[in-house]
C-alpha positions in Angstrom: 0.0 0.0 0.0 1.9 3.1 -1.1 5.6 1.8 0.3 7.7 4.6 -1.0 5.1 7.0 -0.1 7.4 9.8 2.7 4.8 12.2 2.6 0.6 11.7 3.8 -1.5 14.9 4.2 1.6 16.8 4.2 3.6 15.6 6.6 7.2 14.2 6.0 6.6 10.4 7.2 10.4 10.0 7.3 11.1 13.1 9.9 8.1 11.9 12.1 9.3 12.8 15.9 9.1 9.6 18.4 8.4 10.3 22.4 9.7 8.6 24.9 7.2 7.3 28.0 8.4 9.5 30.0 8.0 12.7 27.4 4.2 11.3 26.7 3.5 11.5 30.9 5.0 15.0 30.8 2.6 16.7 27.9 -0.3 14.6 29.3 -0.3 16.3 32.6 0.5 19.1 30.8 -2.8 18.8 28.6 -4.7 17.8 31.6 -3.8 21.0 32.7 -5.3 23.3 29.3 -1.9 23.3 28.0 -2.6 23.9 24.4 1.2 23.6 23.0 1.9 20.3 24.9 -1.1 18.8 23.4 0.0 19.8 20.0 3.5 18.2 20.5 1.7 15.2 22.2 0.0 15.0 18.4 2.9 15.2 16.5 4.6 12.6 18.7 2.2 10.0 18.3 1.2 10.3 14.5 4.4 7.7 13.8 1.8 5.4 15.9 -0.8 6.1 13.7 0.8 5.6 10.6 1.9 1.9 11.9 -1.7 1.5 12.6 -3.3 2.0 9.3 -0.8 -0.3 7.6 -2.9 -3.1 9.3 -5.4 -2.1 6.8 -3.0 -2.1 3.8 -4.8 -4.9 2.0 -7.9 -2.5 1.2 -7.7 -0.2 -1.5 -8.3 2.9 0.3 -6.9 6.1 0.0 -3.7 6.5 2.5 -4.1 9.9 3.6 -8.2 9.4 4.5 -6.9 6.8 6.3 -4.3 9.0 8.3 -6.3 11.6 8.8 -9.4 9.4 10.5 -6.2 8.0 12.5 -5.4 11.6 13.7 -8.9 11.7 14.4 -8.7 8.4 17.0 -5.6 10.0 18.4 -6.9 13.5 19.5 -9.7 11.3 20.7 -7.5 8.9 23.1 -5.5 12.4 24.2 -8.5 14.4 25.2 -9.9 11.2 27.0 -7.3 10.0 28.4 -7.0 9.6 32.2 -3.5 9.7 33.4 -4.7 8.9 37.0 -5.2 5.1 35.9 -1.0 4.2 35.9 -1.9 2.7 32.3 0.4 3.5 28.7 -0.8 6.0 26.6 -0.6 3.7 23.9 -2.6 0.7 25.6 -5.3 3.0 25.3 -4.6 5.2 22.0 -4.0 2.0 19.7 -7.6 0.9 20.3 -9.4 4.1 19.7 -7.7 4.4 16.7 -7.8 1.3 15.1 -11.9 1.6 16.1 -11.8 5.3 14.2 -10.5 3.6 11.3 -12.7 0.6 11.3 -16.0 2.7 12.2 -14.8 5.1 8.8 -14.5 1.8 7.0 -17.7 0.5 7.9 -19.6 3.8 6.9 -17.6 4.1 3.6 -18.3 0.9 2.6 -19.9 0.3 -0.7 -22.4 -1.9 0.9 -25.1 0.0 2.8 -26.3 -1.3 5.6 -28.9 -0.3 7.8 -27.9 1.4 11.2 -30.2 -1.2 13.1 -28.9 -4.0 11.2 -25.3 -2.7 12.4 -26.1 -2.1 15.7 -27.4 -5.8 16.1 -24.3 -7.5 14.1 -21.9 -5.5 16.4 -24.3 -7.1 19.6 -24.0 -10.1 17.9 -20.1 -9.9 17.9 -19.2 -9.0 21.1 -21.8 -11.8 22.4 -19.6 -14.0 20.4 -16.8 -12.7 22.0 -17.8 -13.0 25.6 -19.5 -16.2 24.8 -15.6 -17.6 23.2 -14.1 -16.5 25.9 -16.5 -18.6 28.7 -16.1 -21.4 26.6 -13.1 -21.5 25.0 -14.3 -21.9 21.2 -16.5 -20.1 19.1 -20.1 -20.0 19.5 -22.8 -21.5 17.1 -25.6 -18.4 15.9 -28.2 -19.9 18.1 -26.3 -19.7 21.4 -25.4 -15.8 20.5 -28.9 -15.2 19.2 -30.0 -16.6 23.4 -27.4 -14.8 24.5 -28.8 -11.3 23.0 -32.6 -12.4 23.1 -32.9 -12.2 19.6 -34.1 -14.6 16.8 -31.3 -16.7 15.2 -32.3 -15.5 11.5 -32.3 -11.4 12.3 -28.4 -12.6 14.0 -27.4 -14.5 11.3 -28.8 -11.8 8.8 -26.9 -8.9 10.4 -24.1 -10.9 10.4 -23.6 -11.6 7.5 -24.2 -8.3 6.3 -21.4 -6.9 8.0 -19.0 -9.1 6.2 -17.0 -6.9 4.0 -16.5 -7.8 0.5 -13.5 -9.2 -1.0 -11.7 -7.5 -4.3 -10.8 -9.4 -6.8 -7.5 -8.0 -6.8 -7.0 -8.3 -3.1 -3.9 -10.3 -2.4 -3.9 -13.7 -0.8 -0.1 -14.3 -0.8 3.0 -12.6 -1.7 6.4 -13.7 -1.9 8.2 -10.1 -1.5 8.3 -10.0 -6.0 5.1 -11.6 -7.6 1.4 -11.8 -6.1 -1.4 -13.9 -5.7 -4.8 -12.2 -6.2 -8.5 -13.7 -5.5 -9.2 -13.8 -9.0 -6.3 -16.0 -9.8 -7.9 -18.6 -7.3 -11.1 -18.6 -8.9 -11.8 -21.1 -11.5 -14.8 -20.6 -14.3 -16.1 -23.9 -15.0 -18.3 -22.2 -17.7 -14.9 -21.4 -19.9 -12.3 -24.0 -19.0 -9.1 -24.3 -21.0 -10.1 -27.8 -21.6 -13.6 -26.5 -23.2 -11.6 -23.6 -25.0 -9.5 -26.3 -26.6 -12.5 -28.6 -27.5 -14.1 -25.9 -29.0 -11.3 -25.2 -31.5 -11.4 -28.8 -32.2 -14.4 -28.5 -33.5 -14.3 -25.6 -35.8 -11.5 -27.6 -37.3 -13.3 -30.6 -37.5 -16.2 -29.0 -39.3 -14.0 -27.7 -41.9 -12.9 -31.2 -42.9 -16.8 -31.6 -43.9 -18.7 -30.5 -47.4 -20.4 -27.2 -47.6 -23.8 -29.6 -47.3 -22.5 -31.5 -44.0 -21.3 -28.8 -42.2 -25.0 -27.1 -43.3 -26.7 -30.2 -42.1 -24.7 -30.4 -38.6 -25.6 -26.7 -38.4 -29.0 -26.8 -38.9 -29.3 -29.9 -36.6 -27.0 -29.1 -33.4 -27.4 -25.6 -33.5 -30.4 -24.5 -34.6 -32.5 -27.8 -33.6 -33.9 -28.5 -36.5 -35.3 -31.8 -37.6 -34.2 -34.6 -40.0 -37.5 -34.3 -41.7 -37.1 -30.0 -41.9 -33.7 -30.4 -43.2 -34.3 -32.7 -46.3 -37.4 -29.7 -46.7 -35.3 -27.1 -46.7 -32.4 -28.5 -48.7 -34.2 -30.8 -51.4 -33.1 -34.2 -50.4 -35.0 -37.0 -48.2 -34.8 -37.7 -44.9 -32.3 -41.0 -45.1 -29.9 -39.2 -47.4 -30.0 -36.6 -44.3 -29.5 -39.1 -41.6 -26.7 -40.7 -44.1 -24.8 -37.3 -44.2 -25.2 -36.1 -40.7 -23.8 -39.9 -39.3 -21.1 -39.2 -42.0 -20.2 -35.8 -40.9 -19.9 -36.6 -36.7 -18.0 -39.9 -37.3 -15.6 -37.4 -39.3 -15.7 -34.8 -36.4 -15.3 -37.7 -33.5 -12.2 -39.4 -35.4 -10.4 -35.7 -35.2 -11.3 -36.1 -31.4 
């Protein structure tokens, strides 16, 4: 996603200024306090930490500096809210509102509308799924998280399931550090197979090996469904002479087989 990109929304990536824990305590307090400078610096301290962040989310083809700047978003979030009487790391708390910025602006940007009820349910859903997986140590079926949030197991699995986000075609599956894997190069058409490309080409040869009266007999027969009996109508000869030709003419065709 972007690798050799330095600069997003402006800012030089490469000259991004780390703090150290001890730095972060300082300009918290000193925001705490209405400091307006220190929480500015605190900003520009932490937007290396964004940056790592949204390159969790490098395999959707979004654009880079949205995704920054809804990251910024999470972080001036986590600062303002932040409670520095709780002995916990800044970034144990920052790394999860940002990452749920980012995934609430992928959810809302997503092609795929969804309802806000529907949401709201799939969301009850999951974290029933997650409490439930952590009581029991593996995952839950649908029905036990559809008891679990009192609602019917179809309107569960329905939200679910239309919260999945779609795949690309072009989204990568593997990658070796040179060449890629996409989805599309797993999929396989069973509708226009090599094998049925081939046979087809067959055929067009085979048919030219037949007289201009075979290949209009085979025509009319296989492609246009027409009778033995319409044929030798339509072309001026009887019905055996027609059966005669068209055996003639696919015996030919199955010998080039």
């Amino acid at each position: 996603m972007y690798p050799n990109k330095v600069e997003i929304c402006g800012v030089n990536t490469a000259k991004l200024k780390t703090l150290t824990d001890e730095e972060k305590q300082t300009l918290l307090l000193r925001t705490k306090n209405g400091d307006t400078n220190a929480r500015e610096e605190l900003i520009l301290g932490n937007l290396r930490l964004v940056l790592s962040i949204i390159q969790r989310f490098s395999h959707r083809r979004e654009n880079l500096d949205d995704l920054f700047q809804v990251g910024c978003i999470g972080l001036i979030k986590a600062i303002d809210h932040f409670n520095t009487d709780l002995g916990v790391k800044f970034s144990t708390y920052a790394v999860p509102m940002i990452i749920g910025e980012v995934r609430r602006y992928l959810r809302d940007n997503n092609a795929i509308r969804v309802s806000r009820s529907l949401r709201d349910l799939a969301y009850r859903a999951l974290q029933a799924r997650e409490a439930l997986t952590r009581q029991t140590g593996r995952e839950p079926s649908v029905d036990a998280i559809a008891e679990a949030i009192g609602e019917p197991r179809e309107s569960v699995a329905a939200a679910m399931d239309a919260i999945v986000e779609p795949v690309s075609l072009y989204d990568s599956v593997y990658n070796d550090g040179e060449d890629s894997v996409y989805v599309i190069d797993q999929l396989r058409d069973t509708g226009d197979t090599d094998e049925n490309w081939i046979e087809s080409i067959t055929l067009k040869e085979a048919m030219k090996t037949l007289s201009e009266r075979e290949r209009k007999i085979i025509s009319m027969r296989f492609y246009r469904g027409k009778t033995q009996m319409e044929i030798a109508e339509q072309i001026g000869i009887s019905q055996a002479q027609v059966s005669r030709l068209e055996k003639g003419a696919i015996e030919r065709i199955r010998r080039s087989f």
